[in-house]
N, C-alpha and C positions, 0 to 999 in steps of 0.2 A: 174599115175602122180598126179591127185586129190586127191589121199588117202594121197600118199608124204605130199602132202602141208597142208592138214588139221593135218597130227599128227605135223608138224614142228610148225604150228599155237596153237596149245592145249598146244605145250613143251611151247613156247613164252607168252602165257597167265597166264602161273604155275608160270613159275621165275616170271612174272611183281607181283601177287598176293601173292609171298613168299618174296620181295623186298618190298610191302606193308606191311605184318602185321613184318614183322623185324624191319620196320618204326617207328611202332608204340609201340611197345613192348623194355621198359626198366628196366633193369634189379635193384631193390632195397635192395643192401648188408646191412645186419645187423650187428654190430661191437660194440665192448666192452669187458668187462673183470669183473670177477667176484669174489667171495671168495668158497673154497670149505666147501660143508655141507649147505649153505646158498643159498634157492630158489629165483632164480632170477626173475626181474621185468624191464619193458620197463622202460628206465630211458628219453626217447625222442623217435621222430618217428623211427628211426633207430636204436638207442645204448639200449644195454641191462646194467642193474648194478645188487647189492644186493637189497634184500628187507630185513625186517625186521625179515622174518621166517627163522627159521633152521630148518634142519630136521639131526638128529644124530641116529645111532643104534635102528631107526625106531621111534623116541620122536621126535617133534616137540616145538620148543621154538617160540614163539614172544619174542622179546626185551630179550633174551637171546640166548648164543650163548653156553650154556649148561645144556639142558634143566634134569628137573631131574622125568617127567611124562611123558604118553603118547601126554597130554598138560599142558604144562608149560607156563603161561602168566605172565612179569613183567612189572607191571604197569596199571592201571587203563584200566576195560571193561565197558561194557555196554550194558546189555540184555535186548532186548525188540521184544515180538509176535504180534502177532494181537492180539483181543479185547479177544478171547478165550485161549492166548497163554499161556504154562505152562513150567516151569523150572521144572528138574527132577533130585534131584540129589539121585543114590543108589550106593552102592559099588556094589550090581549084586551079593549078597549071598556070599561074599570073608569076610575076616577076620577084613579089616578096617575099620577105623572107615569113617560117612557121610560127616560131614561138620567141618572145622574149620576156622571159622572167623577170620583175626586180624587188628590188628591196633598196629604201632611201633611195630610190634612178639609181642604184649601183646596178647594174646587170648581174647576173646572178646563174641563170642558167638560158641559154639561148641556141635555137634550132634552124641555120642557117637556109636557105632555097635549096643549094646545092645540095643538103645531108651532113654536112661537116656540124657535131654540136660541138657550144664552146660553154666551159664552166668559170664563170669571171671574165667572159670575152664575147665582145660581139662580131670579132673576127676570125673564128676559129680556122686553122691551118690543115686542119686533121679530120678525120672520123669524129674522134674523142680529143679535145682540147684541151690543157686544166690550165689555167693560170693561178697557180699557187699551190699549193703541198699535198701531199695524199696520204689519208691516214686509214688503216685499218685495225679495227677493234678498237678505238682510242691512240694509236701506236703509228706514229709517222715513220712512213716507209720511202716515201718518196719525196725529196724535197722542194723548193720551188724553181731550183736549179736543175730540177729533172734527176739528182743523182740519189741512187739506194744509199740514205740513212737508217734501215732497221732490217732488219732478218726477210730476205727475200723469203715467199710462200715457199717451205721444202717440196711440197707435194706437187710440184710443175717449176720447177727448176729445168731451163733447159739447158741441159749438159756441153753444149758446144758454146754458151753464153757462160756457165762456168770456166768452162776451159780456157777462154781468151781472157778471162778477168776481168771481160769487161761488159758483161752481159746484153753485147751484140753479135752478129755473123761476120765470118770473115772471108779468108782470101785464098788464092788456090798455086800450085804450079813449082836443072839439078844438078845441085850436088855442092861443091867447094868453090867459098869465094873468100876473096883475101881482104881483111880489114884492119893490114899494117901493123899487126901488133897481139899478143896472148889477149885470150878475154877471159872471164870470170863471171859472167854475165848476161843476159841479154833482156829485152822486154819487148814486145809488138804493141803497135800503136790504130790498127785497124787497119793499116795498109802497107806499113813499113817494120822493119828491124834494129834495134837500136841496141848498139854493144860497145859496154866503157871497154877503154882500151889504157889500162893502167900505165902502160911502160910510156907511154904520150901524153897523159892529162888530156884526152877527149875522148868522144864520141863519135862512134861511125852510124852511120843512118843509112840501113840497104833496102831496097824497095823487096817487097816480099815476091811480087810476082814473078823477079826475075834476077833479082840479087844484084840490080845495079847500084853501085854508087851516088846518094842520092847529097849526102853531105860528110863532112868531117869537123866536128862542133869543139872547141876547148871548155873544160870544165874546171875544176880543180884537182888540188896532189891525189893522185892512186885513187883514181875511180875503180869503186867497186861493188854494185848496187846499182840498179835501175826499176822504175815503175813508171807506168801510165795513168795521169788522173784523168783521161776522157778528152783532155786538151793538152794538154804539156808533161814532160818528160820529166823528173825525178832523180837527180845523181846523186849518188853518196861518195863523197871522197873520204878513203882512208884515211891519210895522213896530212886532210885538210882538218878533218872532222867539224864541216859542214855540207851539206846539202847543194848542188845547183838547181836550177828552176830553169828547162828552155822548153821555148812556145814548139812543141811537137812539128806543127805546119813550115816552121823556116830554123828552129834550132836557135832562135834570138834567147839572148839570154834574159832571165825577168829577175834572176837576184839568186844571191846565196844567204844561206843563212847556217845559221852554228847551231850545232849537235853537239853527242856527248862524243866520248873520245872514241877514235878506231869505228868508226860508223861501219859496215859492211852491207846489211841490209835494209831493204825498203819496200814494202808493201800500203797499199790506198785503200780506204776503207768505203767510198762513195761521198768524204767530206774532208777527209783528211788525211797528213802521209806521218805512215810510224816507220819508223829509223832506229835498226839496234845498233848499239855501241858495244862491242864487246870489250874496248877498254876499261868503260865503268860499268858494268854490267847492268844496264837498265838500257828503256827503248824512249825514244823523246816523239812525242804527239805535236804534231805540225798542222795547222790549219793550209788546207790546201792554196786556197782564196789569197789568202797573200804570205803565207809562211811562218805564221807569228806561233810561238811555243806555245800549247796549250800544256804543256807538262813532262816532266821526266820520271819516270815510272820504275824502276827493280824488277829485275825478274831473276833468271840462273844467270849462271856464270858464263863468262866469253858467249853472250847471244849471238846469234851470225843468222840465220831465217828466220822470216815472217813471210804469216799468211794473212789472209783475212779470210772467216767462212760466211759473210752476208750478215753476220750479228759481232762475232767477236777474232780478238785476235791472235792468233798463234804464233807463239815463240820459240824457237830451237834452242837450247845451251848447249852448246858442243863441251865446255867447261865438264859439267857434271852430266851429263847425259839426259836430261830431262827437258819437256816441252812445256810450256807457260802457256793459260790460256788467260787471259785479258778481255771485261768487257768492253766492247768497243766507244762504247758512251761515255764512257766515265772513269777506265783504265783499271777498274778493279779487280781481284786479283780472282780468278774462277777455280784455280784449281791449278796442281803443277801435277805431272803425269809421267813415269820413267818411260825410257826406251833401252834398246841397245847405246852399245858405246857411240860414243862421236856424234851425236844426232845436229845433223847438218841443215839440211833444207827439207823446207815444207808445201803439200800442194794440198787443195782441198779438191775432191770430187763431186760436190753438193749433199755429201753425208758422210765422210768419212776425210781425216788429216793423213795422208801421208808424208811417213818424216823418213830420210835417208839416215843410215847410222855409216859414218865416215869410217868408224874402226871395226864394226862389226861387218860389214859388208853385206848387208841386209839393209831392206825399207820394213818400218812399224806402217801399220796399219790403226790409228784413232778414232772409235766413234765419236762423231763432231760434236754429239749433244751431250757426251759428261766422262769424254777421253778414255772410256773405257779399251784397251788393248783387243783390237777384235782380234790379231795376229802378226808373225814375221814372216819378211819374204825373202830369199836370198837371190841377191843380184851378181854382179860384176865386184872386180878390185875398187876398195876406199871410194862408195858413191858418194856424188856429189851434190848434183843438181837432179830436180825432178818436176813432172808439168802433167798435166791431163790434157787428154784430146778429145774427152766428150763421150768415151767409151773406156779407154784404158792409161796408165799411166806408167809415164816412160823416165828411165832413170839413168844420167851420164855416169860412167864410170870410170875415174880417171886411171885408175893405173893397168885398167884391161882394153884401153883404148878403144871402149864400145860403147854401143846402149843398149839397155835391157827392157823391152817392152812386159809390161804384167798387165792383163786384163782386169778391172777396177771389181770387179763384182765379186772376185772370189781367188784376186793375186796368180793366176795361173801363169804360169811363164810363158809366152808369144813369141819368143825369141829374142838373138841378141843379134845387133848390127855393127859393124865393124866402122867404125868415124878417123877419124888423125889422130893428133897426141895428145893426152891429158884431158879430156873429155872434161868439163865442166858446166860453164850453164847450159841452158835447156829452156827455147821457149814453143808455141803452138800457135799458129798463125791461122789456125781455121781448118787447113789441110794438110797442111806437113810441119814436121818438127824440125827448129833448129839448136843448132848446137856449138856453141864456143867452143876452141881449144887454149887450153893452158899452157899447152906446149909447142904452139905453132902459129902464124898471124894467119889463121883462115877460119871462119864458120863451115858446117856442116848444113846440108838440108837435106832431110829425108823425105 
């Protein structure tokens, strides 16, 4: 009978203790409704909705609802690790390409398969690609044409890219070759030799490696002036007093145009060509592109040399002895700076103007950044023409039938080389120097 009442008491204990926790135990349904393909999210404590992600034939979209990657995001992210954290983007050895940046679908910045990036291109050619200009500090340096518009970096200037004036490498490999006629002149074009040849009205073209005869070009009256803009050749005819324009690659002609009077010199600044007149004493600003005057400018008396040093321009006045310096943007006037007598021709070393003084028989030495006279150097008989080779700078001397090398860094004399007659212009090919005569129809190569 005891047993009896204790299991009837044990059953009586179970219900009261399954009547408690039933008590307390409420049941909390969850409800809502959803979209199919799109992972759902707590929309409140109890209802579920959409969230923002899809998931489609295994792709994943945010803020699309068809996605076209494994992820597909539209609309603004934002990635950020800890102090050590790294973004990694690789295709994983597959055939596409890294990264493609954009703004409006313009492409913007883009990381090719191969390694070639391209800035404004999805087809970049290079390492580094740019399609369109390049500024430093606010300050366009490089244009969309690829050519230096603003003061090349002084501090890695490479000297042999100054020397050819054309801020690439050049060419290599003697002696006398004959180009019909006195020159006054010459200019290198990356692979050739180009020398007005005044008593003919043209121009001789000799290959640098080996002084062949590559063409004989007509220009206009008493050539006497040449430069290279990168692609085409630059004449100044004396006693046309205008400019020829031929395509470098065949000597075609692409137009003359009109200067001030007695033109002599011409120097290219990376956008444009300046041309001194020493008949009206001012230098005339040419737009390279198609030749159109941007201005005619004053400087000294009788000008006959220009330089350009990466920012601004340099002018010689043989008239009154003094060198002009000109910004190159805008032609304003920087600063006029004496020399000796006769200052003839100008070369720039990547920090310093060397100017020939015709009568003095000496080269000035100019710091480039505010003309200060660092010093003279004494050459040869009435120099004429001068050029840098990347190291030191050489000087024609017409009435001593030589040249006179000076080491750039501190004018030391290197010696003098003995050339033909009347030594005149002077250019630098990469690896040797050549040399017009004024007194004979041959160049010099040294």
């Amino acid at each position: 009978m005891n047993r009896i009442r204790s299991r009837i008491l044990s059953g009586a204990l179970f219900a009261l203790a399954l009547v408690s926790f039933e008590a307390h135990v409420t049941a909390q349904p969850v409800t809502g409704s959803g979209t199919p393909n799109k992972i759902p999210k707590f929309t409140g404590a109890s209802t579920i909705g959409d969230s923002v992600i899809i998931e489609r034939s295994g792709k994943v979209g945010i803020g699309t609802t068809n996605p076209q990657a494994p992820l597909d995001v539209v609309g603004g992210a934002f990635f950020r690790g800890a102090a050590a954290g790294t973004m990694f983007f690789a295709n994983n050895g597959g055939a596409g390409d890294v990264v493609d940046f954009r703004s409006g679908n313009v492409p913007r910045f883009f990381i090719a398969n191969g390694g070639n990036v391209g800035v404004g291109t999805l087809s970049p050619t290079a390492k580094l690609d740019v399609i369109g200009s390049i500024a430093i500090a606010g300050q366009t340096v490089i244009n969309a044409s690829g050519q230096w518009v603003g003061a090349p970096p002084t501090t890695t200037l490479n000297p042999l890219q100054v020397a050819t004036l054309r801020w690439y490498e050049a060419n290599q490999a003697g002696n006398s070759f004959p180009v019909f006629g006195p020159s006054s002149a010459m200019a290198f074009d990356g692979a050739s030799i180009w020398v007005p040849i005044a008593s003919t009205n043209n121009v001789t073209k000799l290959r640098a490696s080996d002084g062949l005869i590559q063409g004989i070009f007509p220009v206009g009256i008493t050539p006497s002036g040449v430069a290279f803009d990168g692609a085409n050749m630059w004449v100044v005819n004396l006693n046309g007093n205008n400019v020829t324009k031929l395509r470098a690659s065949d000597g075609a002609s692409l137009g003359t145009f009109v200067v001030g009077t007695s033109p002599i010199g011409v120097s290219f600044d990376g956008a444009n060509i300046w041309v001194t007149n020493a008949g009206s004493n001012n230098v005339t600003k040419l737009r390279a592109s198609d030749g159109a005057s941007l201005g005619t400018i004053p400087v000294g008396t009788s000008p006959v040399g220009v330089a350009f040093d990466g920012a601004n321009i340099w002018v010689a006045n043989t008239g009154d002895s003094v060198v002009t310096k000109l910004r190159a943007s805008d032609g304003a006037n920087l600063g006029t700076f004496p020399v000796s007598g006769g200052s003839f021709a100008l070369a720039f070393d990547g920090a310093s103007i060397w100017v020939t003084n015709d009568v003095g028989n000496t080269v000035t030495k100019l710091r480039a950044s505010d003309g200060f006279n660092q010093a003279t150097f004494a050459v040869g008989g009435s120099p004429k023409g001068v050029a840098f080779d990347g190291a030191n700078v050489w000087v024609s001397n017409q009435d001593s039938n030589n040249v006179t090398k000076l080491r750039a860094r501190d004018g030391a004399n290197i010696g003098s080389f003995p050339v033909g007659e009347q030594p005149f212009g002077i250019a630098f090919d990469g690896a040797n120097m050549w040399v017009g005569m004024g007194g004979e129809p041959n160049v010099f190569k040294l």
